[in-house]
Structure formats: C-alpha cells, structure tokens
C-alpha positions as CSV (number, residue, x, y, z in Angstrom):
1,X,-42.4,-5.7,6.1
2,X,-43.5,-9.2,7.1
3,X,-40.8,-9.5,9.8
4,X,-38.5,-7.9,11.7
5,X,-34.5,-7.1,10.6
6,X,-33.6,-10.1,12.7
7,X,-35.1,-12.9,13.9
8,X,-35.9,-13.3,17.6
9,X,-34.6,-14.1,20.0
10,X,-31.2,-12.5,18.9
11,X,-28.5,-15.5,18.9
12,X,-24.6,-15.8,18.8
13,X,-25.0,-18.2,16.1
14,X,-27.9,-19.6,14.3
15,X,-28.5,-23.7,15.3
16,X,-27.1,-26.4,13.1
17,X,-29.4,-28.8,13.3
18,X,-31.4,-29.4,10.0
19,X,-34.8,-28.7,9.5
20,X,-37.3,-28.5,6.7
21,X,-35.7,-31.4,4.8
22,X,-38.3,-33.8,3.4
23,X,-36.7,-36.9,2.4
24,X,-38.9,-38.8,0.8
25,X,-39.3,-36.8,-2.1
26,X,-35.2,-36.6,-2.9
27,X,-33.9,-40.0,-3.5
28,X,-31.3,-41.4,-1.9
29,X,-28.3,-39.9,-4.1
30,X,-29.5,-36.5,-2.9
31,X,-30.4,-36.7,0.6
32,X,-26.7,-38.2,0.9
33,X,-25.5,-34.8,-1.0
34,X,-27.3,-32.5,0.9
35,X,-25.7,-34.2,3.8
36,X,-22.0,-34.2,2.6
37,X,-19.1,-31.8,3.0
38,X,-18.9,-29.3,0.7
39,X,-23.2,-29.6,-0.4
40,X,-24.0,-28.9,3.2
41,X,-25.9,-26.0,4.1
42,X,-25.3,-26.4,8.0
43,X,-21.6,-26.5,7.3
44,X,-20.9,-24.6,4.8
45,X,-19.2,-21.9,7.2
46,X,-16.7,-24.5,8.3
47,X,-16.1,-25.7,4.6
48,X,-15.8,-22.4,3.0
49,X,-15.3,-19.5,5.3
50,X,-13.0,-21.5,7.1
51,X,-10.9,-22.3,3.8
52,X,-10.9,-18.7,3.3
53,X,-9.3,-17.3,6.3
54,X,-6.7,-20.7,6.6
55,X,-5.8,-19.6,3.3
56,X,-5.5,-15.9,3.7
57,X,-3.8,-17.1,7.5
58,X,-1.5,-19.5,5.6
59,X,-0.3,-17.0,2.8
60,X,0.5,-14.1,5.7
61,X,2.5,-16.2,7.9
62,X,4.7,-17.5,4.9
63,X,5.7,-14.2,4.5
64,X,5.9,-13.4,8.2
65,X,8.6,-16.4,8.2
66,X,10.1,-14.5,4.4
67,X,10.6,-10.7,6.8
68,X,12.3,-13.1,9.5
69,X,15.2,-14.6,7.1
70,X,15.3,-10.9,5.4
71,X,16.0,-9.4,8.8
72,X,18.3,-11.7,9.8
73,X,20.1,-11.7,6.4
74,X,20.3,-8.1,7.0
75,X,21.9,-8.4,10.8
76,X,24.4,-11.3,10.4
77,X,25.6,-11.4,6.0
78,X,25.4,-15.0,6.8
79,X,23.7,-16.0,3.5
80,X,24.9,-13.5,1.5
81,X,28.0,-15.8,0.6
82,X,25.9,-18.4,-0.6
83,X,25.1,-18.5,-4.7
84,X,21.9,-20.5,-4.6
85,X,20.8,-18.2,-1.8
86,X,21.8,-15.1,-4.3
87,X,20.3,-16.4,-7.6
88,X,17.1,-17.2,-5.1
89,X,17.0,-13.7,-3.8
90,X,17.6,-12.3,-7.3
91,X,14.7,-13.7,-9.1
92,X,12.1,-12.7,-6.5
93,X,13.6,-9.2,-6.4
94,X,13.0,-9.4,-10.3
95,X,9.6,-10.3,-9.5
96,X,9.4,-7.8,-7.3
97,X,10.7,-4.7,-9.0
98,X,8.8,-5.7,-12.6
99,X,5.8,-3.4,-13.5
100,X,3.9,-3.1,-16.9
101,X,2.4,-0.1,-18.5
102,X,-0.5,-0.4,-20.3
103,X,-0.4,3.3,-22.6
104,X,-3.8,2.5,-24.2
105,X,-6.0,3.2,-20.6
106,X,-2.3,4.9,-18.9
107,X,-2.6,1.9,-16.4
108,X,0.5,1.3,-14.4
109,X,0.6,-2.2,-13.2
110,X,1.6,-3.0,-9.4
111,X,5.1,-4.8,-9.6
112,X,4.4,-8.3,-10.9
113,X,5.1,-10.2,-7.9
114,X,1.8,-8.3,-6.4
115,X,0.1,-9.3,-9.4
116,X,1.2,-12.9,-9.1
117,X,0.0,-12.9,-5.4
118,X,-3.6,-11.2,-6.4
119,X,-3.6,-14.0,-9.2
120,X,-3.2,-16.6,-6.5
121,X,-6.6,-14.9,-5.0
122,X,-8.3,-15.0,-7.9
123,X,-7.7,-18.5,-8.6
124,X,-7.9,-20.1,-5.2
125,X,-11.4,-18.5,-4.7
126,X,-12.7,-19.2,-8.1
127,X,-11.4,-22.8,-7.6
128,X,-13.4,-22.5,-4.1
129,X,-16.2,-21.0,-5.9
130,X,-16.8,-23.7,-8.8
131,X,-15.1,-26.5,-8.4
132,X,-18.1,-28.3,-6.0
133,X,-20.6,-29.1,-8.2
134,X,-24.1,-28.8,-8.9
135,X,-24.8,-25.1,-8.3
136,X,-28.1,-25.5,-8.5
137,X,-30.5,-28.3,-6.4
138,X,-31.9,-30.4,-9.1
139,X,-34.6,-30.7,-6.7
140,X,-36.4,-28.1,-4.8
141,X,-36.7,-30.1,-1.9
142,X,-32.7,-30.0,-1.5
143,X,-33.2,-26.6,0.0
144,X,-33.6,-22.9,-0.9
145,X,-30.5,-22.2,-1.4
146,X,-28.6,-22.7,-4.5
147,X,-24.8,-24.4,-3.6
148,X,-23.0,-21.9,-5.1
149,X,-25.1,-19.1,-3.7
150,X,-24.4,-20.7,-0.1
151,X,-20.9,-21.0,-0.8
152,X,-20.0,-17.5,-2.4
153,X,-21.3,-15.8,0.4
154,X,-19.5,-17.5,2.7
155,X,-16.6,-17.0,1.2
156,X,-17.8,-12.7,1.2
157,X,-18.2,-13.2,4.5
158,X,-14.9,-14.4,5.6
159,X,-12.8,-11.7,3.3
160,X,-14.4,-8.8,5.3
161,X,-12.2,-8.9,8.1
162,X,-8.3,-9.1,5.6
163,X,-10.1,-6.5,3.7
164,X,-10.4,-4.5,6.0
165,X,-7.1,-4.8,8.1
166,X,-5.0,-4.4,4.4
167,X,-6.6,-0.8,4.6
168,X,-5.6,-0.2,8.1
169,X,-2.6,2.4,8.9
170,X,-2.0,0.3,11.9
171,X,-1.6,-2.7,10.1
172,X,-1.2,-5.9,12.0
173,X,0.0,-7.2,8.6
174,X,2.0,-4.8,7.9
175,X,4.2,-4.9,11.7
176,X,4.6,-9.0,11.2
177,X,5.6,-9.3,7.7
178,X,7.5,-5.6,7.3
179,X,5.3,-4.1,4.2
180,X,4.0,-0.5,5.1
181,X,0.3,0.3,4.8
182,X,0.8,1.6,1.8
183,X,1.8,-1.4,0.0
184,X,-0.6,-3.2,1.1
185,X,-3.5,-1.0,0.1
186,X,-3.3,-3.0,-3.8
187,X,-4.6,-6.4,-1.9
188,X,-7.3,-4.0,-0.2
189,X,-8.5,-3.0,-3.2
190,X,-8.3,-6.5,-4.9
191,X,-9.9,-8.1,-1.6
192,X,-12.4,-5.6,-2.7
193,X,-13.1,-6.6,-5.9
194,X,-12.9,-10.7,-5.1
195,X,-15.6,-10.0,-2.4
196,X,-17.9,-8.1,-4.9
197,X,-17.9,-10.6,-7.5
198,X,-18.7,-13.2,-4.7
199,X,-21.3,-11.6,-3.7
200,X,-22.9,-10.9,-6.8
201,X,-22.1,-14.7,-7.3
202,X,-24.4,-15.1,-4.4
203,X,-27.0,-13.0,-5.7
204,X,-28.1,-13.4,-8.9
205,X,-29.1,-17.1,-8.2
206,X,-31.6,-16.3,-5.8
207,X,-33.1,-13.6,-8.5
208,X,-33.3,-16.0,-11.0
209,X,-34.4,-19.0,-9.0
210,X,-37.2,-16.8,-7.5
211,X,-38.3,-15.1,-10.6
212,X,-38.7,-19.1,-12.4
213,X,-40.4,-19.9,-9.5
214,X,-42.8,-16.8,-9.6
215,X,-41.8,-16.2,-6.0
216,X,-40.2,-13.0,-6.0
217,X,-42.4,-10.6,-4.9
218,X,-44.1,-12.6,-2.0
219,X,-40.2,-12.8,-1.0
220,X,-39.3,-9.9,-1.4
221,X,-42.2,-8.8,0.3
222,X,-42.1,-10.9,3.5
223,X,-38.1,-11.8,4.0
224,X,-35.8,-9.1,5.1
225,X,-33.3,-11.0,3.6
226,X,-33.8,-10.1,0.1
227,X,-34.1,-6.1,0.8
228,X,-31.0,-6.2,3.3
229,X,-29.0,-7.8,0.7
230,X,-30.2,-4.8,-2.4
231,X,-29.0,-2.5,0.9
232,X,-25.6,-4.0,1.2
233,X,-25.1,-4.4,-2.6
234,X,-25.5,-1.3,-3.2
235,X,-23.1,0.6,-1.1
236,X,-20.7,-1.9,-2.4
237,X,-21.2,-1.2,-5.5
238,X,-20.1,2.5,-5.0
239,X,-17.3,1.6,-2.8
240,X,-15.5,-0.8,-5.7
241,X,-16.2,1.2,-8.4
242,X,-15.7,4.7,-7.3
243,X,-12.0,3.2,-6.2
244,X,-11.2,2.9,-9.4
245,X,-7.6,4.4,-9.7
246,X,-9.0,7.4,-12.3
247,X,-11.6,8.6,-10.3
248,X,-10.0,7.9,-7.2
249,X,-6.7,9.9,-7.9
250,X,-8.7,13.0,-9.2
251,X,-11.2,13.4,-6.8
252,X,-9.5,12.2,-3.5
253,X,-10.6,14.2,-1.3
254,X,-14.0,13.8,-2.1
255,X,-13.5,9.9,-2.6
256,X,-12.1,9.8,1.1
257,X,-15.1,11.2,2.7
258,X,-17.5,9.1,0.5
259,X,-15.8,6.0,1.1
260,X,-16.2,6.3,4.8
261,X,-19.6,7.1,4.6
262,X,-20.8,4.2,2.5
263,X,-18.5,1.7,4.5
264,X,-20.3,2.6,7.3
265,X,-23.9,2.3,5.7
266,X,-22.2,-1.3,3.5
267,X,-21.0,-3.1,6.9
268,X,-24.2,-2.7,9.3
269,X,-26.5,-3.5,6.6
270,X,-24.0,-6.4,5.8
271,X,-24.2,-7.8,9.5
272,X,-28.5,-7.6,9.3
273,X,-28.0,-9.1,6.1
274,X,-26.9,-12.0,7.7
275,X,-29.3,-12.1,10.7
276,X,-26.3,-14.3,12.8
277,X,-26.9,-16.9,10.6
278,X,-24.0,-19.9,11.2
279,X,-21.0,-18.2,12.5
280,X,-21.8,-15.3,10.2
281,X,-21.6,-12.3,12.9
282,X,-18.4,-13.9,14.3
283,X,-16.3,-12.5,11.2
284,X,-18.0,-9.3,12.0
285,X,-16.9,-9.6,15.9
286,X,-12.9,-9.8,14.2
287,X,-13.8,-7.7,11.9
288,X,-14.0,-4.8,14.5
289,X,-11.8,-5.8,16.7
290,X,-9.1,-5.8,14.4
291,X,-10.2,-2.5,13.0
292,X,-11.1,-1.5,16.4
293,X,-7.4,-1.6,17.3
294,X,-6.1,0.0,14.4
295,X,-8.0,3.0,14.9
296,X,-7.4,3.7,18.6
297,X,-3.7,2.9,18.2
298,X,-3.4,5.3,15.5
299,X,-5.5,7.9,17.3
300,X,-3.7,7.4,20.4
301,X,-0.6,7.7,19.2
302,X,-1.9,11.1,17.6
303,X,-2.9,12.1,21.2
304,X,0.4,11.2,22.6
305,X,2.4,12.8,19.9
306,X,0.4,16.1,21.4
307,X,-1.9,18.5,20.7
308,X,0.7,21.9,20.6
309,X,2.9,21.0,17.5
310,X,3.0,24.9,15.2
311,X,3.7,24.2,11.5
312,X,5.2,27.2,9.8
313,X,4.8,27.4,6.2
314,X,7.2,29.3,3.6
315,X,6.3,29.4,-0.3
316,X,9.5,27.9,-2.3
317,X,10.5,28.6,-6.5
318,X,8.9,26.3,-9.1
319,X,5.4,26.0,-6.6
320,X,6.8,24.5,-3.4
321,X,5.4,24.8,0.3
322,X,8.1,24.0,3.0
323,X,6.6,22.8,6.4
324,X,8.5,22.9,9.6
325,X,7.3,21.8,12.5
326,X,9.3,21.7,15.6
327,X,8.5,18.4,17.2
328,X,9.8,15.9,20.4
329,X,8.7,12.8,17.7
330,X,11.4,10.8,16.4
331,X,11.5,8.9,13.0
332,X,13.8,6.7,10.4
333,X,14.6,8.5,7.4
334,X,12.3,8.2,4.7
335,X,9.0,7.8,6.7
336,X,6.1,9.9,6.7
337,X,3.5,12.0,9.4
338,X,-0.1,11.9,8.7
339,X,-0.3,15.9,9.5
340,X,-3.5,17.5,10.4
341,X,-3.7,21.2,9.4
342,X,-6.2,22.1,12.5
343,X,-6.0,26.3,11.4
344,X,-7.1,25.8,7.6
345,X,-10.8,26.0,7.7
346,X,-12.6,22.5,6.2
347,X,-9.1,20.7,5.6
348,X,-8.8,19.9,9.1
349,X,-11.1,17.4,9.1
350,X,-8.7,15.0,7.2
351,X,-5.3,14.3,7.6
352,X,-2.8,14.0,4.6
353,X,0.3,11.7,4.1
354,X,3.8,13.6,3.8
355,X,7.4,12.4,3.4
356,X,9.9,14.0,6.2
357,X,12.7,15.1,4.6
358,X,15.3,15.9,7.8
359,X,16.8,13.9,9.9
360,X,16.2,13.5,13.9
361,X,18.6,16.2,15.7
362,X,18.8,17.7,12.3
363,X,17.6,21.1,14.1
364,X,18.3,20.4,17.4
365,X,21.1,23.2,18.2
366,X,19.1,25.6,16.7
367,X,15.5,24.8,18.0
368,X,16.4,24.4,21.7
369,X,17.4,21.2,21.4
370,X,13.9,19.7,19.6
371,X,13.7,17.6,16.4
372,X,12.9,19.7,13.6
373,X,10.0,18.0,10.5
374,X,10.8,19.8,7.5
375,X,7.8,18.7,4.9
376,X,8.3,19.8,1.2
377,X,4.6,19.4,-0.4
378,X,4.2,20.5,-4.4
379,X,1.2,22.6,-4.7
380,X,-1.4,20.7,-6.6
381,X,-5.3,20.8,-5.4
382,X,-6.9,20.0,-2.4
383,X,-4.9,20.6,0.7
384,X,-1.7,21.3,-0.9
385,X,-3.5,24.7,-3.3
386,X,-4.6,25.8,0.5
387,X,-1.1,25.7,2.0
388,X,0.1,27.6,-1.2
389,X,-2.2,30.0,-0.8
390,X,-1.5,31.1,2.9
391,X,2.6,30.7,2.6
392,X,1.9,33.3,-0.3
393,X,0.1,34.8,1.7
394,X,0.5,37.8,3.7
395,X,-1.2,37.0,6.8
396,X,-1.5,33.9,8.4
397,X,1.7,31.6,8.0
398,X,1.4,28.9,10.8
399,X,-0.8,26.7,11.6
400,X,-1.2,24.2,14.5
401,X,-1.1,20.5,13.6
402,X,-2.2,17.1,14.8
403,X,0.9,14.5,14.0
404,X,0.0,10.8,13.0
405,X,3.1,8.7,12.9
406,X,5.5,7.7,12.0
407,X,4.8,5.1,9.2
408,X,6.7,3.3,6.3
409,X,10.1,4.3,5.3
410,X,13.1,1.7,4.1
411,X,12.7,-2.1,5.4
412,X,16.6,-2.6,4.5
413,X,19.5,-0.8,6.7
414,X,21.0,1.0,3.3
415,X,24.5,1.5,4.9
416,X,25.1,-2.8,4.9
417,X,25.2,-2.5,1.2
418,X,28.5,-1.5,-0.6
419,X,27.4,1.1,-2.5
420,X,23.7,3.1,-2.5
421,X,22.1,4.5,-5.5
422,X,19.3,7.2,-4.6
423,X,17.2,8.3,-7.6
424,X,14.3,11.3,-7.5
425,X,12.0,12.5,-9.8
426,X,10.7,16.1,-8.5
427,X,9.5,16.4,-5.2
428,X,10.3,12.8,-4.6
429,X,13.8,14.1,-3.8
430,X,12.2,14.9,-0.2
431,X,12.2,11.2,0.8
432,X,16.0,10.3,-0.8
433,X,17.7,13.2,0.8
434,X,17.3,12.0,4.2
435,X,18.7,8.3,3.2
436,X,21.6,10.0,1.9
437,X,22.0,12.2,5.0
438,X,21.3,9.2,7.6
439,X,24.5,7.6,5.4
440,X,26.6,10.5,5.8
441,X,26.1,10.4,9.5
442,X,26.5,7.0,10.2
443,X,29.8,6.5,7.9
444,X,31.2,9.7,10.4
445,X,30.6,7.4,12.9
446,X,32.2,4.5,11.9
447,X,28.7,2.3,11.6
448,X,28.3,1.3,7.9
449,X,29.6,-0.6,5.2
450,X,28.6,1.5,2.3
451,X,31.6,3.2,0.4
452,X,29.9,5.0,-2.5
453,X,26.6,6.9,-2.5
454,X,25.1,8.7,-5.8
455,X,22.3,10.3,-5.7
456,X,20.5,11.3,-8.8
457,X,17.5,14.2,-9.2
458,X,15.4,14.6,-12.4
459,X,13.5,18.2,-11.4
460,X,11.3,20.1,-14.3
461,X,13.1,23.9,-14.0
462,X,16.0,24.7,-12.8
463,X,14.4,26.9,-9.8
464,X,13.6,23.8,-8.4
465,X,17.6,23.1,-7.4
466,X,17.2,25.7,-4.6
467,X,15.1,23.3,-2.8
468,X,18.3,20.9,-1.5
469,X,20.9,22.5,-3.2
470,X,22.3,24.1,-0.1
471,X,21.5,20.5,1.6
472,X,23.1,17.9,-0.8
473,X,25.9,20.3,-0.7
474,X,27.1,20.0,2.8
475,X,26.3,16.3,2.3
476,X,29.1,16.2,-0.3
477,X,31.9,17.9,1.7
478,X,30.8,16.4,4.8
479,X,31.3,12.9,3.9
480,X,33.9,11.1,5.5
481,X,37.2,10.2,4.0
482,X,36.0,6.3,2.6
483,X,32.6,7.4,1.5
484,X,32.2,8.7,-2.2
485,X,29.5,11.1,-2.6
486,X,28.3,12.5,-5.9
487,X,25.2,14.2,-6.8
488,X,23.6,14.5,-10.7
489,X,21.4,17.2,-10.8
490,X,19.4,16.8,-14.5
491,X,16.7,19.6,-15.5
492,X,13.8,18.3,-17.9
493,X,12.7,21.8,-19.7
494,X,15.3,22.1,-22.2
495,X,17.4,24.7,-20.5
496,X,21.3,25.0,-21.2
497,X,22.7,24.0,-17.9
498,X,25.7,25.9,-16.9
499,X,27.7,23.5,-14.5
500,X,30.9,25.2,-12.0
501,X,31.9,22.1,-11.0
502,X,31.7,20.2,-13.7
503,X,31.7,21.0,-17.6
504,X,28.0,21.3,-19.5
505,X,26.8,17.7,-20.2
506,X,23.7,16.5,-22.4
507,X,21.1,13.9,-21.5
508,X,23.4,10.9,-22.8
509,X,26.0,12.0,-21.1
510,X,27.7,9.1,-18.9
511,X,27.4,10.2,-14.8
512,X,30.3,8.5,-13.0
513,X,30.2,8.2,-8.9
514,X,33.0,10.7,-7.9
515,X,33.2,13.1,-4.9
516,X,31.3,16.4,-8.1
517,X,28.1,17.4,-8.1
518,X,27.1,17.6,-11.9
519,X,24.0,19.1,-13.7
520,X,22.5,17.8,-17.1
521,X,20.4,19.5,-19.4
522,X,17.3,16.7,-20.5
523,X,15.9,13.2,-18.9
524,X,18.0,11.0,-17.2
525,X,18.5,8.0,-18.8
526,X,18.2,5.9,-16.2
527,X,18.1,2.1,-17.5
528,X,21.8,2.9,-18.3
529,X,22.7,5.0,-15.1
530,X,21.3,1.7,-13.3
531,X,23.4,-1.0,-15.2
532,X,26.4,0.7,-14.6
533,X,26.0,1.2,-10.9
534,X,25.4,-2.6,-10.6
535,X,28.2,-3.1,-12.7
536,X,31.0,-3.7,-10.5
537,X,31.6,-6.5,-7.9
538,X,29.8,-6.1,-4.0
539,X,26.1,-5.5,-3.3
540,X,23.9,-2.8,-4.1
541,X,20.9,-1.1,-3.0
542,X,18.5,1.3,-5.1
543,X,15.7,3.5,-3.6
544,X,13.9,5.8,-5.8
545,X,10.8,8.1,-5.4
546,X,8.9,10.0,-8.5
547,X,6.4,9.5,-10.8
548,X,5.0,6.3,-11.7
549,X,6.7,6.8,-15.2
550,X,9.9,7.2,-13.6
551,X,9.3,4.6,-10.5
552,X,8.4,2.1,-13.5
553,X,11.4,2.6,-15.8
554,X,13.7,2.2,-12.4
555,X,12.4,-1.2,-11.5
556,X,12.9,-2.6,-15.0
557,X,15.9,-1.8,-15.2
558,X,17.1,-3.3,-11.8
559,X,14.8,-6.6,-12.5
560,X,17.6,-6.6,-15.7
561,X,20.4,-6.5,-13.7
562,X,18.6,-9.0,-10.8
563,X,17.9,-11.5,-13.8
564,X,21.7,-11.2,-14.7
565,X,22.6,-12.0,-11.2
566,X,19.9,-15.2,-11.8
567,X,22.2,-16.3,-15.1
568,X,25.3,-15.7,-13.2
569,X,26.5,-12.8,-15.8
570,X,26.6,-9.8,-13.3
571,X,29.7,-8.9,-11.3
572,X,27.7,-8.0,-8.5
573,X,26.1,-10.2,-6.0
574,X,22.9,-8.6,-4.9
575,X,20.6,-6.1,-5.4
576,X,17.7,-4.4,-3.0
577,X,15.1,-1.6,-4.2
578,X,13.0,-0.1,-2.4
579,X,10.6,2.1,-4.6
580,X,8.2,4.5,-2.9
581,X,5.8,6.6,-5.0
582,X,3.9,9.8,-4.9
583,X,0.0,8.5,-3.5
584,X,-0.8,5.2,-3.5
C-alpha cells in the first residue's frame, strides 16, 4: 500500500480548517455552498452526527419521562380516576399489545407501537439522508466527496454507539426507561439495518464517481481508505444478514459465536476506516465506554453472585429438564439467570437465558435456609438436548454453574390491579407460576389489591400437568379468604380429559374465575377467555408467555378490549399486559 492505516501523526480529531479548495474555478453560488451548513465537509459531524445522537438522546428521554408517570401511576392511583388519562393509556396499550402475522414468510411482527417507533427511524434518517440537496458536486473542484456520501457516513458513525448499547444485557436504556434487554434487542437489530443501508449509501458514490473518473484503481491502490471500507463492509454485511430471524433462531448457537467474531473484526476495521477524521473516533471512545460498562457490570455481578452455585438436573414427562440450584441470589418473580453450565464439555463457553420459576424463600426451610432456582428448560437442541441427555442419564446429574442476573421480569406491581389474568402456552407456564405465587403471598399478608386471579395453561399432552400440578394446587387452597383463585388446565392433542373437580368440558367451553381448577380437552380460545375477564368493572392486568402464535392472538385480543376502553364501551377502566416470549 501507498500509505500507512493512519495518517501520522495520530490525532484526537482531524483539523477543520479547509484546504485544497480552489475558488476560482467554482463560481460564486458554489464556493458559498461548499461553505454552508448542511454542504459543508468540515462540519458535517456537527450537522449530521450531531442530529443523530440529539435525536436518538431526545426519543430516550421522552420515554425516560413516560417510565416516571407509569411508576408513579403505579405507587399513588392518582390518575387512574381520570377518563382522559384512561382513554390516553388505553390507546397506547392498544398500540402496544397489536402484532401482525404475515403467514406467507411465518413473519411475526413486533407489537406495532415498536414498529411505529422503528418507522420514526426510518424516516427521520432518510429525511436526514436526502432532504439536503445536491448529492453530487456539480463541480469537481467542490471536493471529493459526494454530499450525500459525507453525510450518510456520518450519520453510520453516530448510530454505532445506540446500536450497540440496545444489545447490551446491562442496558443503560433499559434501567432509565424500564424496558428489559430483551425488548430492546428489535431496535438493535433495526439500528442495524438503518446503519447498513447508510453505509452503503456512503459507498457506492465513491465507486461510481471513481470508476467515471477512471480513478479507481490508482485509489484503490494508494488510499487506505477505500480497502478499509471493503474491510468494514464486509463483516457488516454478515452481521445484518445472518440476523435474520430464520437463520438466527435455527442456528443460534452458531450465530452467537459468529456474531461476536465478526463484531470484533467490523468495529476495528470501522475505527481505521475513519483514520480520526472530524470527531469520528469520538463515537468510538462512547462507543466502548458504554459497552465497556455493560460488560464488566454484568461480569461482575457474575463474580459476585459466586463461583460455587451446584445445579442438579432431573428429567420430567413430555421432555422436560428441571434445574435446581440452591442459591444466596434474590430475584422478582418472573425474571431470568443467564446460567453457565461450567461441567458440560463445549456449552460452557456460553451462557443461556432461563425463566425462574420459584419464588425467593420458596426452599428456604428445606435447604438450610438458602433461596432455591428451580429452572424448567424443554429439551430442544443446543444446550437444552445436552442437559436431557445427562438428567437421563445415569451418571453425572449436577453440574456447577456461573449465575448472570437477575434481568427482566414484570415492570407493573400485578397485585395493584383488581383482578390478574395469567395465560401459558407450554413451558411458558414456568414464568406465570411464580406471578401467581408472589400474589398468593402477598394477599396472606394483607399487601395487594387484587381479588381474583385465573390462571390459564395450554400444554400439548397431558404428562405435561405433572410439571405444576402439585404447585398450582397448593396455590389454590392456600389463597386467602378475599382472593379467588382458579386454574384452567386445557390439553391440545385431542385426548378426553377426565376432570375430578370439575365435569369434562370441550374447547368452547366457557371458563369462569371460581375457587376449581378445571381441565379442557382442545385450544383455548383465548380472544373470548380475554373479553370476558375484562368484562366487569375495576382494572385488569394480563401477562402471558408461549409461542409467538399464542403471545400474538393474546395481544389482539386485549388491544380489543383497550380500544373499547378508548370508545368508552368497556366496563372496565384499564388494562396492563405484559407479554414475554420464548427467545427473542
């Protein structure tokens, strides 16, 4: 090569002081443009990197300011009373519980008011993108840079350092505005795509202005610039398009390693990309800072959580593993461990999200006084065909564990809400069971509002009952006089379900909330399980884990029910979901 990676000496930032101008072949018009905001090169940080980080600082701390009114809605009930407040509240819940499914390409949308708030994106950058015009110097001696190449990379530039915090488990985000990590991974991955196609938008134009100008091989041949940029492209190529929810979802565990390793040949070859042109390298400076924290908070909380924790695992009907793992840690119900299986050969060099499904103290008499995690994890591939494999095994049954957490669970308190319905599809009983527990407990002691709990549990075979059965149980008889408990139990394969407490029902059989458990034969139908819950007076709240199928047909239905609240033809004054799903 010509040159070397970076210029020398090695700068901070690059100077602004304009060179290599020749004004007297531009006329007047120009040399003003070149000059101006928006055309100029030696600005063009300030006018469009700048923009990009007020705007992504803007749109964060107006929902910063929407978590503080939820939380203090939540404490004090003032503005519960209110019916603008309600109809306000209502329509962004609809928003927010919405999804589409496209069947043709088995795409299930993020709820809409995600895709409203990646729409804003798209359009505020392509309005940054193209609404300066020319993008190309009418006159050579304008400079080498085509306007629209300068400005697309600037705004690449700038998205780097969101991008990467939205993907952080740490997630300063996340603690300000009260959206787990794992909510916020959609704007990752759309942050993702916006900076790929602005920084093909910065590109091409130098391809195609070189190649008319027969200058692309000297160039290429003598500025590292061109070369640096194939060597960021490229990686970033791989990292957008092998996200891509199909291959991602089927070959996770591979896709986790490979993103890692091509972020961290994408970034460096990024930052000598931009050989500290401007205030370039100072978005790479936050950039690792902010990741920088994330990563030795979470790692440092792993450390502190200790290095002794002993899972045991125990094989369960219908291809179950059961977890336990004895533990100081305390948590809220319905949060999850990143657990670290340090005894299973190659898995322990990743760690893998699971839902707790017991309660703090929950084990506490009969563990010498320590917190006991009980994980439920459906044996699929990966990890979870490995734990299978030794719980059905005859040998080793324990492993040591690494525990990285808490994170997520419900951003509400359940128990200020009249009445709480909890809805599971499968294994996605694990994170409902310990809402309705935590309820339980806190109506004994005389610390919530709610007066009626159903739960609701779609499983494929009947084996799988055993998993809870014995749990949800004790839940019913334990409940406090003033709290009405009832579980539905419905099983999917067809067979005739033989109910003690209750006489056989179908699958369009009505469930009413009573102190029974019940089992159903068939799907629940749960558009009409929903409207009849939200059908009497008070306030409601709805948390549901399963399938995507059955995540999506539970948010439609309670946007229904939100929109009647909007046109003032519901009986009951608000609604809160909280819907968690199986990966994200």
């Amino acid at each position: 090569m010509g040159r070397m990676w970076l210029d020398h000496p090695v700068l901070w930032h690059s100077s602004r002081i304009s060179s290599g101008y020749n004004s007297t072949v531009m006329t007047l018009e120009q040399f003003k443009l070149i000059r101006s905001r928006w055309h100029n090169w030696y600005t063009a940080d300030w006018d469009y990197a700048r923009a990009t980080v007020y705007f992504f600082c803007a749109g964060i701390a107006f929902f910063i300011l929407v978590n503080i009114l939820f939380q203090l809605g939540q404490r004090t009930r003032l503005f519960r009373k209110a019916p603008l407040y309600s109809k306000v509240i209502a329509a962004s819940r609809a928003l927010g519980s919405r999804q589409i499914y496209v069947p043709v390409v088995d795409y299930y949308s993020p709820p809409l008011s995600a895709v409203v708030i990646v729409a804003g994106f798209v359009i505020f950058f392509a309005a940054l993108t193209f609404a300066a015009h020319p993008y190309v110097w009418p006159n050579v001696a304008m400079g080498h840079s085509p306007p629209i190449a300068t400005r697309s990379g600037w705004i690449s530039i700038a998205i780097l350092p969101f991008l990467l915090v939205f993907a952080t488990k740490v997630n300063l985000v996340g603690m300000f505005t009260g959206v787990s990590h794992e909510k916020l991974q959609v704007y990752h991955r759309w942050t993702a795509w916006i900076m790929y196609i602005t920084s093909l938008i910065h590109t091409f134009p130098f391809i195609v202005q070189n190649i008319r100008r027969g200058e692309m091989v000297e160039n290429w041949n003598t500025s590292s610039f061109y070369w640096t940029g194939v060597a960021a492209l490229v990686p970033q190529t791989w990292l957008v398009f092998m996200s891509w929810g199909p291959i991602r979802n089927r070959y996770y565990e591979t896709f986790k390693k490979l993103h890692f390793i091509a972020s961290g040949i994408f970034v460096p070859a990024l930052f000598i990309h931009c050989d500290f042109r401007l205030t370039s390298w100072d978005y790479f400076w936050a950039s690792a800072a902010l990741y920088g924290f994330s990563w030795f908070a979470r790692y440092g909380r792993t450390l502190i959580n200790g290095l002794t924790s002993d899972a045991t695992l125990e094989a369960l009907p219908d291809n179950m593993v059961k977890i336990t793992v004895p533990t100081k840690l305390k948590w809220r119900p319905g949060q999850h461990f990143f657990v670290r299986f340090l005894d299973l050969g190659i898995h322990a060099a990743s760690s893998h999200p699971f839902t707790v499904a017991s309660l703090p103290g929950s084990g506490a008499e009969k563990d010498g006084g320590r917190n006991v995690i009980e994980i439920y994890a459906r044996v699929l591939g990966g990890i979870t065909a490995r734990l299978g494999a030794v719980a059905k095994s005859g040998g080793l049954k324990t492993s040591r564990v690494l525990l990285d957490g808490p994170y997520g669970g419900v951003e509400a308190k359940l128990d200020a809400y009249d009445r709480v319905l909890l809805l599971a599809g499968g294994s996605g009983v694990t994170f409902v069971v310990p809402l309705l527990l935590d309820i339980v407990r806190g109506s004994k002691s005389g610390k919530t509002m709610c007066r009626a709990v159903q739960i609701v549990w779609a499983v494929r075979s009947i084996d799988a009952l055993s998993w809870f059965d014995d749990i949800l149980s004790r839940a019913v008889k334990s409940a406090p006089e003033g709290l009405m408990v009832s579980v539905s139990y419905y099983v999917t394969d067809g067979s005739t379900i033989i109910d003690d407490a209750a006489s056989t029902s179908t699958k369009d059989e009505k469930v009413v909330a009573d102190d029974v458990i019940s089992k159903h034969a068939g799907r629940p139908i749960l558009s009409g399980i929903i409207k009849e819950f939200c059908a009497e007076q008070g306030t409601v709240a709805v948390a549901t884990c399963g399938p995507d199928s059955f995540n999506l047909d539970v948010g439609n239905a309670v946007s229904e029910c939100e929109l009647a609240i909007v046109r003032g033809k519901s009986v009951c004054s608000e609604i809160y979901l909280h819907s968690e799903s199986y990966s994200w």
